[in-house]
C-alpha positions in Angstrom: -84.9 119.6 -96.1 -82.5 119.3 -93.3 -82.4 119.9 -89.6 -79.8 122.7 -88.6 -79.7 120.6 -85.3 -76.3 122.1 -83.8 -78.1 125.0 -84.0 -77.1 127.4 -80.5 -80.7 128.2 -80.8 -81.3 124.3 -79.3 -79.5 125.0 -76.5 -81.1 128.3 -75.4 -84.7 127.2 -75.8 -83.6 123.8 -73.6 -83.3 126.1 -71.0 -87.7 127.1 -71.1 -88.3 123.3 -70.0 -91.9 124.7 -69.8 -92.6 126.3 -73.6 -94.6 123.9 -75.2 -93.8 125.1 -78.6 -92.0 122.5 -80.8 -89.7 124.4 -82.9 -87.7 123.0 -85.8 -84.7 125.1 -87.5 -84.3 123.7 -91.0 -82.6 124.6 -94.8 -83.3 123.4 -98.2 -80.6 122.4 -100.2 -83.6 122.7 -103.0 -84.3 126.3 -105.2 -86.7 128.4 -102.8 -90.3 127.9 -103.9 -92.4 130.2 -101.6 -95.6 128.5 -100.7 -94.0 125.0 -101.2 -90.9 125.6 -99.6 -93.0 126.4 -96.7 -95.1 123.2 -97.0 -92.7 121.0 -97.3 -91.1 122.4 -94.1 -94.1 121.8 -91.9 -94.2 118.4 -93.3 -90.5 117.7 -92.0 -91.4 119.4 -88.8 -94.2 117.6 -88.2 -92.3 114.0 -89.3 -89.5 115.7 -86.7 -91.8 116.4 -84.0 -93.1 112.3 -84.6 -89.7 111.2 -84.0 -89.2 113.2 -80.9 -92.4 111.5 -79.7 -91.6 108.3 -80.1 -88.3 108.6 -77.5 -90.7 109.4 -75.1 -92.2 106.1 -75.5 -90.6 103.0 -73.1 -88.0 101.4 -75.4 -90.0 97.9 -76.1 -93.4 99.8 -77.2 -91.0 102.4 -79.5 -89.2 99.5 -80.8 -92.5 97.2 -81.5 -94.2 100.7 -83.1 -90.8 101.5 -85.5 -90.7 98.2 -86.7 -94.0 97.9 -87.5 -93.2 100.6 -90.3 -90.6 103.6 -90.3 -92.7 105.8 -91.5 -95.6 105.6 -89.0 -96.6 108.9 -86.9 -98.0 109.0 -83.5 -101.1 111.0 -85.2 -102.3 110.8 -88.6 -101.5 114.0 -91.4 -103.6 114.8 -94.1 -101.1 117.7 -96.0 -103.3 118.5 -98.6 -106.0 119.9 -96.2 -103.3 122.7 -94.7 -104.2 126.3 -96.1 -101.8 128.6 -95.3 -102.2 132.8 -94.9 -99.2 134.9 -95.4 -98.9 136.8 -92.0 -97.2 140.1 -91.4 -94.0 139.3 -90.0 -93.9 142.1 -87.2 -97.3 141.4 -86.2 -95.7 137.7 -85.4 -93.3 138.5 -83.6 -95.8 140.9 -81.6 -94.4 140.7 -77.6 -97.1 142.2 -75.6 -96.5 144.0 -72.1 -98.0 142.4 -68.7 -100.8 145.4 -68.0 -101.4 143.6 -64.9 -102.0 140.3 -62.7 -105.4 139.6 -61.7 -106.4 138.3 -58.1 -106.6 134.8 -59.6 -103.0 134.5 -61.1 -104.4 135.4 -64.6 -102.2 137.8 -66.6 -103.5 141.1 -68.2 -101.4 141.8 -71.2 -101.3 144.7 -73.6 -103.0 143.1 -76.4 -106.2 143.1 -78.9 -106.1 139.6 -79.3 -109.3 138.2 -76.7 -108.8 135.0 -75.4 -111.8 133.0 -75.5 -110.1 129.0 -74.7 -112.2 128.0 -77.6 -109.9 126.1 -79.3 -108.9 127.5 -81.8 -106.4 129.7 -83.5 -103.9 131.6 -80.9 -101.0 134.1 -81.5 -97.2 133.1 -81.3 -96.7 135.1 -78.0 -99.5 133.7 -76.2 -98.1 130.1 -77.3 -94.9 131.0 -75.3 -96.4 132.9 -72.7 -99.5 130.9 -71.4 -99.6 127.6 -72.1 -102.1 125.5 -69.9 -100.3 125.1 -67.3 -98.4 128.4 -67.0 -94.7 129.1 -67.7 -93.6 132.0 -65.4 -91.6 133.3 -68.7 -91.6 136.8 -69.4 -92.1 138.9 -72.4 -88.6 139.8 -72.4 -88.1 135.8 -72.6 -89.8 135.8 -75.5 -87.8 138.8 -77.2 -84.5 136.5 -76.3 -85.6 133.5 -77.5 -86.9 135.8 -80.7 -83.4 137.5 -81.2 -82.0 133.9 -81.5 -84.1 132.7 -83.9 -84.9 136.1 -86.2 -81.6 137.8 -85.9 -82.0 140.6 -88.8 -85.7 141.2 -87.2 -88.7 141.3 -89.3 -87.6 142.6 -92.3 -85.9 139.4 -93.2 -88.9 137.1 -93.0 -91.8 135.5 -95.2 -94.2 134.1 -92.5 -97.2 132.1 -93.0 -100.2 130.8 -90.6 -101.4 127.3 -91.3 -104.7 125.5 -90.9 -104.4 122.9 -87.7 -107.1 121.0 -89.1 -104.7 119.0 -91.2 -103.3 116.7 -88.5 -104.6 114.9 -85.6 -101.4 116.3 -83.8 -103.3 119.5 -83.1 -105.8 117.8 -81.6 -105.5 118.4 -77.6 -105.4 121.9 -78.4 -108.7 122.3 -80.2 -110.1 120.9 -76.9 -109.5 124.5 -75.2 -106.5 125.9 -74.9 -106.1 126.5 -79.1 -103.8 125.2 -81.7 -100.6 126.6 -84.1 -98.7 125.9 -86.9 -96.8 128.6 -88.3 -93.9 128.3 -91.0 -90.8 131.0 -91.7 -88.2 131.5 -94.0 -85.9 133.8 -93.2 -84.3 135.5 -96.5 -80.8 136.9 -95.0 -79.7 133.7 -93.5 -81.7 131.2 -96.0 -83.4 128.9 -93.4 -86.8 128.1 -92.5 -87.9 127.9 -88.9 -91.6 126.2 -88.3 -93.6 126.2 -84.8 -95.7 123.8 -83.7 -98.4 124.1 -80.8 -101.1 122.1 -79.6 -102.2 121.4 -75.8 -104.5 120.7 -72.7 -104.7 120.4 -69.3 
Protein backbone atom coordinates (compact mmCIF):
# COMPACT_ATOMS: atom_id res chain seq x y z
CA UNK A 1 0.00 0.00 0.00
CA UNK A 2 0.74 3.52 -0.74
CA UNK A 3 -0.55 6.91 0.12
CA UNK A 4 -1.93 8.86 -3.03
CA UNK A 5 -0.83 11.95 -0.78
CA UNK A 6 -0.88 14.66 -3.71
CA UNK A 7 -4.13 13.67 -3.95
CA UNK A 8 -6.51 17.24 -4.70
CA UNK A 9 -8.83 15.51 -2.48
CA UNK A 10 -6.11 16.67 0.60
CA UNK A 11 -6.50 19.94 -0.28
CA UNK A 12 -10.28 20.23 -0.37
CA UNK A 13 -11.01 18.44 2.89
CA UNK A 14 -8.13 20.92 4.57
CA UNK A 15 -10.48 23.38 4.01
CA UNK A 16 -13.41 21.42 6.90
CA UNK A 17 -10.72 22.26 9.73
CA UNK A 18 -13.57 20.90 11.91
CA UNK A 19 -14.45 17.16 10.24
CA UNK A 20 -12.98 14.91 12.54
CA UNK A 21 -12.85 12.10 10.12
CA UNK A 22 -9.29 10.90 9.36
CA UNK A 23 -9.34 9.93 5.84
CA UNK A 24 -6.53 8.09 3.99
CA UNK A 25 -6.49 7.80 -0.05
CA UNK A 26 -4.36 4.78 -0.83
CA UNK A 27 -3.49 2.05 -3.93
CA UNK A 28 -2.04 -1.37 -3.90
CA UNK A 29 0.60 -2.06 -6.14
CA UNK A 30 -0.46 -5.86 -4.95
CA UNK A 31 -3.28 -8.16 -7.04
CA UNK A 32 -6.85 -7.05 -5.43
CA UNK A 33 -7.85 -9.51 -2.72
CA UNK A 34 -11.26 -8.34 -1.45
CA UNK A 35 -11.51 -8.79 2.21
CA UNK A 36 -7.73 -8.53 2.61
CA UNK A 37 -7.08 -5.84 0.43
CA UNK A 38 -9.44 -3.99 2.63
CA UNK A 39 -7.59 -5.09 5.83
CA UNK A 40 -4.53 -4.37 4.98
CA UNK A 41 -5.77 -0.79 4.13
CA UNK A 42 -7.18 -0.04 7.54
CA UNK A 43 -3.94 -1.34 8.90
CA UNK A 44 -1.95 1.45 6.80
CA UNK A 45 -4.52 3.92 7.71
CA UNK A 46 -4.42 3.36 11.06
CA UNK A 47 -0.19 3.15 11.12
CA UNK A 48 -0.99 6.67 8.90
CA UNK A 49 -3.25 8.20 11.26
CA UNK A 50 -0.23 7.13 14.23
CA UNK A 51 2.18 9.12 12.28
CA UNK A 52 0.04 12.13 11.91
CA UNK A 53 -0.33 11.92 15.78
CA UNK A 54 2.87 11.92 16.69
CA UNK A 55 3.55 15.69 14.85
CA UNK A 56 1.24 16.87 17.15
CA UNK A 57 3.38 15.98 19.90
CA UNK A 58 6.27 18.87 21.09
CA UNK A 59 9.37 17.86 19.01
CA UNK A 60 11.58 16.49 22.21
CA UNK A 61 8.59 13.99 23.51
CA UNK A 62 8.06 12.85 19.48
CA UNK A 63 11.71 12.49 19.15
CA UNK A 64 12.27 10.46 22.69
CA UNK A 65 8.84 8.31 21.60
CA UNK A 66 10.33 7.52 17.71
CA UNK A 67 13.43 6.49 18.99
CA UNK A 68 12.30 4.42 21.40
CA UNK A 69 11.05 2.15 18.45
CA UNK A 70 9.70 3.15 14.77
CA UNK A 71 7.07 1.13 14.89
CA UNK A 72 5.32 2.32 18.11
CA UNK A 73 1.62 3.69 17.88
CA UNK A 74 0.09 6.27 20.11
CA UNK A 75 -2.71 3.39 20.88
CA UNK A 76 -2.35 -0.26 20.83
CA UNK A 77 -4.08 -2.52 17.50
CA UNK A 78 -5.04 -5.81 17.83
CA UNK A 79 -5.93 -6.63 13.74
CA UNK A 80 -7.06 -9.91 14.15
CA UNK A 81 -10.12 -8.79 16.29
CA UNK A 82 -11.56 -6.35 13.28
CA UNK A 83 -14.74 -8.08 11.59
CA UNK A 84 -15.78 -6.39 8.82
CA UNK A 85 -19.60 -6.28 7.06
CA UNK A 86 -19.93 -5.51 3.49
CA UNK A 87 -22.13 -2.34 3.40
CA UNK A 88 -24.30 -1.22 0.59
CA UNK A 89 -22.47 1.44 -1.03
CA UNK A 90 -25.37 3.97 -1.60
CA UNK A 91 -26.66 3.52 1.74
CA UNK A 92 -22.93 4.93 2.75
CA UNK A 93 -22.87 7.55 1.04
CA UNK A 94 -26.59 8.35 2.43
CA UNK A 95 -26.64 12.53 2.87
CA UNK A 96 -29.68 13.23 4.85
CA UNK A 97 -31.72 16.60 4.57
CA UNK A 98 -31.84 19.11 7.77
CA UNK A 99 -35.82 18.63 8.66
CA UNK A 100 -35.28 21.20 11.13
CA UNK A 101 -33.30 22.99 14.06
CA UNK A 102 -34.53 22.58 17.40
CA UNK A 103 -34.66 25.46 20.13
CA UNK A 104 -31.43 24.03 21.63
CA UNK A 105 -29.16 24.10 18.42
CA UNK A 106 -29.83 20.39 17.85
CA UNK A 107 -30.35 19.43 14.19
CA UNK A 108 -33.44 17.33 12.94
CA UNK A 109 -32.36 15.48 9.95
CA UNK A 110 -34.16 13.30 7.47
CA UNK A 111 -32.98 10.01 8.68
CA UNK A 112 -33.93 6.46 10.38
CA UNK A 113 -30.80 6.13 11.98
CA UNK A 114 -31.76 7.29 16.11
CA UNK A 115 -29.08 8.67 17.78
CA UNK A 116 -28.72 7.42 21.09
CA UNK A 117 -24.69 8.95 22.21
CA UNK A 118 -24.14 5.44 23.31
CA UNK A 119 -21.06 4.89 21.98
CA UNK A 120 -21.25 2.92 19.59
CA UNK A 121 -21.51 2.46 15.91
CA UNK A 122 -22.64 5.80 13.86
CA UNK A 123 -23.28 6.38 10.09
CA UNK A 124 -20.64 8.18 7.70
CA UNK A 125 -22.87 11.37 7.39
CA UNK A 126 -23.38 11.82 10.92
CA UNK A 127 -19.36 11.47 11.34
CA UNK A 128 -19.13 14.58 9.07
CA UNK A 129 -22.03 16.28 10.16
CA UNK A 130 -22.08 16.25 13.98
CA UNK A 131 -19.19 15.69 15.55
CA UNK A 132 -19.07 16.68 19.42
CA UNK A 133 -18.47 19.77 19.14
CA UNK A 134 -20.43 20.73 15.98
CA UNK A 135 -19.18 21.65 12.51
CA UNK A 136 -21.59 24.19 10.91
CA UNK A 137 -21.09 21.92 7.56
CA UNK A 138 -23.89 21.22 5.50
CA UNK A 139 -25.22 18.28 3.80
CA UNK A 140 -24.36 19.74 0.52
CA UNK A 141 -20.64 19.81 2.21
CA UNK A 142 -20.80 16.42 2.43
CA UNK A 143 -22.06 15.62 -1.20
CA UNK A 144 -18.71 17.88 -2.30
CA UNK A 145 -16.38 16.37 -0.26
CA UNK A 146 -18.23 12.85 -1.55
CA UNK A 147 -17.93 13.85 -5.31
CA UNK A 148 -14.12 14.19 -4.69
CA UNK A 149 -13.54 11.16 -3.18
CA UNK A 150 -16.27 8.75 -5.17
CA UNK A 151 -16.32 10.28 -8.52
CA UNK A 152 -18.17 7.47 -10.63
CA UNK A 153 -20.80 7.34 -7.53
CA UNK A 154 -21.81 4.24 -5.97
CA UNK A 155 -21.76 1.91 -8.53
CA UNK A 156 -18.00 1.83 -8.54
CA UNK A 157 -17.46 0.84 -4.90
CA UNK A 158 -16.98 -2.39 -2.52
CA UNK A 159 -17.50 -0.82 0.96
CA UNK A 160 -17.18 -2.50 4.21
CA UNK A 161 -17.94 -1.47 8.02
CA UNK A 162 -15.45 -2.57 10.60
CA UNK A 163 -15.47 -3.57 14.24
CA UNK A 164 -13.83 -0.49 16.45
CA UNK A 165 -13.13 -2.81 19.07
CA UNK A 166 -9.85 -3.71 17.52
CA UNK A 167 -7.89 -0.59 18.49
CA UNK A 168 -7.59 1.51 21.46
CA UNK A 169 -7.73 4.44 18.93
CA UNK A 170 -11.47 4.23 18.89
CA UNK A 171 -11.51 4.64 22.31
CA UNK A 172 -12.78 8.38 23.13
CA UNK A 173 -15.60 7.64 20.88
CA UNK A 174 -17.04 4.62 22.73
CA UNK A 175 -17.22 7.03 25.62
CA UNK A 176 -20.41 8.84 23.88
CA UNK A 177 -20.33 10.29 20.91
CA UNK A 178 -19.68 6.60 18.87
CA UNK A 179 -16.93 5.20 16.79
CA UNK A 180 -16.03 4.27 12.82
CA UNK A 181 -13.91 2.57 10.71
CA UNK A 182 -15.04 2.01 7.27
CA UNK A 183 -12.75 0.77 4.27
CA UNK A 184 -13.51 1.37 0.26
CA UNK A 185 -12.19 0.33 -2.84
CA UNK A 186 -13.18 2.00 -5.57
CA UNK A 187 -13.13 -0.37 -8.82
CA UNK A 188 -13.04 2.34 -11.76
CA UNK A 189 -10.21 4.26 -10.48
CA UNK A 190 -8.41 1.13 -8.50
CA UNK A 191 -7.78 2.88 -5.08
CA UNK A 192 -8.93 2.32 -1.64
CA UNK A 193 -10.15 5.14 0.54
CA UNK A 194 -10.48 4.19 4.53
CA UNK A 195 -12.25 6.60 7.26
CA UNK A 196 -11.46 6.70 10.56
CA UNK A 197 -13.63 8.31 13.51
CA UNK A 198 -13.43 8.28 17.03
CA UNK A 199 -14.22 11.30 19.54
CA UNK A 200 -15.37 13.17 22.78
CA UNK A 201 -16.08 16.17 24.25
Amino acid sequence: MRELAGDPFYSLIRRYDRCIIEYCLMVDDAPYQRLLSHKTAIEFAIRKAGEESWEDQPLAEERRRKEASKLLLPWTCDLEKARAVPKDASSFLFVPEILRKERWGNTVYGSNWDNDNTGGPIPYWYAFLEPPHGSGYTPEDLRLVNSALFPAGPDALEVYEWTTDWSDYFEDGHEWWGAACWSVYDKQLQRFVTLLASATD
